[in-house]
N, C-alpha and C positions, 0 to 999 in steps of 0.2 A: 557217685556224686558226693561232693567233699560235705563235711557239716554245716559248712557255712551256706552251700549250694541249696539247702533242703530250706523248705518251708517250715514255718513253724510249727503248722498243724497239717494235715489234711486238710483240701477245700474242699473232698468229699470222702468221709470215712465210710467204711463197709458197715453194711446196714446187715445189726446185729442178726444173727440166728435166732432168735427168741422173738425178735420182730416179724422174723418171715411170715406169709401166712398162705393159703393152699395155690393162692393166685401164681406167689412166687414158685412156689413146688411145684405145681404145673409146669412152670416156664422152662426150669431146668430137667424136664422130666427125659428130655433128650440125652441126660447123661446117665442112667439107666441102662442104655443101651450099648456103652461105652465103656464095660466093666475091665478089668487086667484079664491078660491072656483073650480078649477077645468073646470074653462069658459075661452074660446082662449083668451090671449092679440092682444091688436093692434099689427098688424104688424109695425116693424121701421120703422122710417121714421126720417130723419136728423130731426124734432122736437122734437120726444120722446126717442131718443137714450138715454139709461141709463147712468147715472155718476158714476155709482159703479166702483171703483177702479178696480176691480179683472178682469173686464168685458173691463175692458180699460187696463188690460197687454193683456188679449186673442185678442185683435184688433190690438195689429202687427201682430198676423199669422192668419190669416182665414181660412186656410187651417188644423190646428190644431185644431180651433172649433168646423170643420164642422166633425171630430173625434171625440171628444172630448164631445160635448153636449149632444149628446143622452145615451152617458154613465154617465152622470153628471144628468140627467133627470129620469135614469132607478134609481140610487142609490136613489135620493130626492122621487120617487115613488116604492120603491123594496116591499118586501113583509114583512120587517119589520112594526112595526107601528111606527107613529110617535116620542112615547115616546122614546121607544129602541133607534131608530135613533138619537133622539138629544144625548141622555146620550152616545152614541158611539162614537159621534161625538165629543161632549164638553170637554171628560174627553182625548180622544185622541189627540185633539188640545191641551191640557192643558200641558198632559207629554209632547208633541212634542215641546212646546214653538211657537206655530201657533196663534200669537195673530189677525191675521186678524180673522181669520174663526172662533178661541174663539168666539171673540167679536161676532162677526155676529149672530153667533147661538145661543150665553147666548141669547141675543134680540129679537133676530127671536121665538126661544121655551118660552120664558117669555109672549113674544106679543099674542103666539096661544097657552095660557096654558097648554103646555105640559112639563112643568117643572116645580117648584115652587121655590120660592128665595132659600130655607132653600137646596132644592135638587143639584141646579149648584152648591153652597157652598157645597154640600157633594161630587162634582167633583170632587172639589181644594182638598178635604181631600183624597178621596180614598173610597175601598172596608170596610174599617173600620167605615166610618160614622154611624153614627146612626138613619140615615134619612133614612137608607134602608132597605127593605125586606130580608130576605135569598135570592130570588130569583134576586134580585136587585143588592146585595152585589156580587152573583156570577155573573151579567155580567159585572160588573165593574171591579173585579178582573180577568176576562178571557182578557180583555178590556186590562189591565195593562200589563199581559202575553204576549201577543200580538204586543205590544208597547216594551216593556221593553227586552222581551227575543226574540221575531221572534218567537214564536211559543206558547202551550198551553201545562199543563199539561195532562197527562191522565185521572185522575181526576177530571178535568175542561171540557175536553171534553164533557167527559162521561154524566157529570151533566146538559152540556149546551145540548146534544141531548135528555134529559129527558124534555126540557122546549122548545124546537126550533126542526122546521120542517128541512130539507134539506136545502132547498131553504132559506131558515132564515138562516138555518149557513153561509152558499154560500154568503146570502148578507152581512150576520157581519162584515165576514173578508174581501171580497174586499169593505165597507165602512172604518173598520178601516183602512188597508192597502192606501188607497186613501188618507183619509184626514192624514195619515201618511205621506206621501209623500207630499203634500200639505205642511203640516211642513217647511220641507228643502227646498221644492222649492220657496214659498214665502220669508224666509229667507234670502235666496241666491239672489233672485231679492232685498226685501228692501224694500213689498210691506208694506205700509203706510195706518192707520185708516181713515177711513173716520171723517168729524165731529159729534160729538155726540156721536161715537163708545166706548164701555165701555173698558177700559185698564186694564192688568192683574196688582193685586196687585201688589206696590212697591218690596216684596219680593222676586216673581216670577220672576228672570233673570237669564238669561246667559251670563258666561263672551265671551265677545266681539273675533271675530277671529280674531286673528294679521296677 
């Protein structure tokens, strides 16, 4: 999103760490269970409360987390594999203009080799790159369809049930629909990069809403 494109401030900035209190701890206590490699994180505690932006808009409502994360937890662990999931995720934050969750996941899937530089570059391009398989090309364009039109051709369908279980389609579309939504809703807040977070190319914006 260009500078001009950005708000001046947040309409809803994260709600500091120091502000938290056991209500909010609670609510995130679902990510406890969520630790690297698959081993429990420390439970919170006002020392190790996360500074993650996104994590600090969900700490005004704790009642919305405590919603909210084990569906957030079932998609980060669905029956997709990792790869699927990033490429669903990056290309979808991409058309959406979701530059938090972009960022996040170029990073995130770069850091756990499940994407290669040349492949989030064939995000920003589309179903056409030349970085992808046949099979690649089609989840990117079912990805687009998805995004783009609300729905998928019969076609695309067809091809996506010849390479994906049920349950694999089932989680496609409520991950893309999700971080679809993610899109506007960060948007509409004004949530802001963390430091270090990579930014969408200068070219990649949307004009501003008056």
């Amino acid at each position: 999103m260009s500078e001009e494109a950005k708000m001046a401030q947040p309409r809803i900035a994260p709600r500091p760490t120091e502000d938290w209190d056991a209500d909010v701890d609670s609510s995130l206590s679902v990510l406890a269970t969520h630790g690297a490699g698959g081993q429990s994180a420390p439970a919170l505690t006002p020392e190790n409360r996360p500074k993650s932006h996104i994590l600090g808009i969900y700490a005004w409502h704790p009642d919305l987390m405590r919603g909210w994360m084990p569906y957030s937890n079932h998609l980060r662990n669905s029956t997709l594999t990792d790869r699927v999931r990033e490429i669903a995720i990056i290309r979808t934050t991409w058309l959406g203009h979701g530059e938090y969750e972009w960022a996040q996941h170029v990073r995130m899937s770069l850091a756990a080799g499940q994407l290669t530089e040349n492949e989030v570059a064939g995000l920003s391009e589309g179903a056409t790159a030349s970085v992808w398989s046949p099979e690649d090309a089609l989840l990117v364009q079912a990805i687009d369809e998805m995004c783009l039109e609300k729905n998928v051709t019969d076609a695309t369908w067809e091809e996506l049930e010849a390479n994906f279980s049920r349950q694999q389609l089932l989680d496609l579309l409520f991950t893309v629909g999700t971080y679809d939504f993610h899109c506007m809703a960060f948007r509409v807040i004004g949530l802001e990069l963390e430091p270090g977070m990579p930014k969408f190319p200068a070219e990649h914006t949307l004009e501003p809403v008056r």
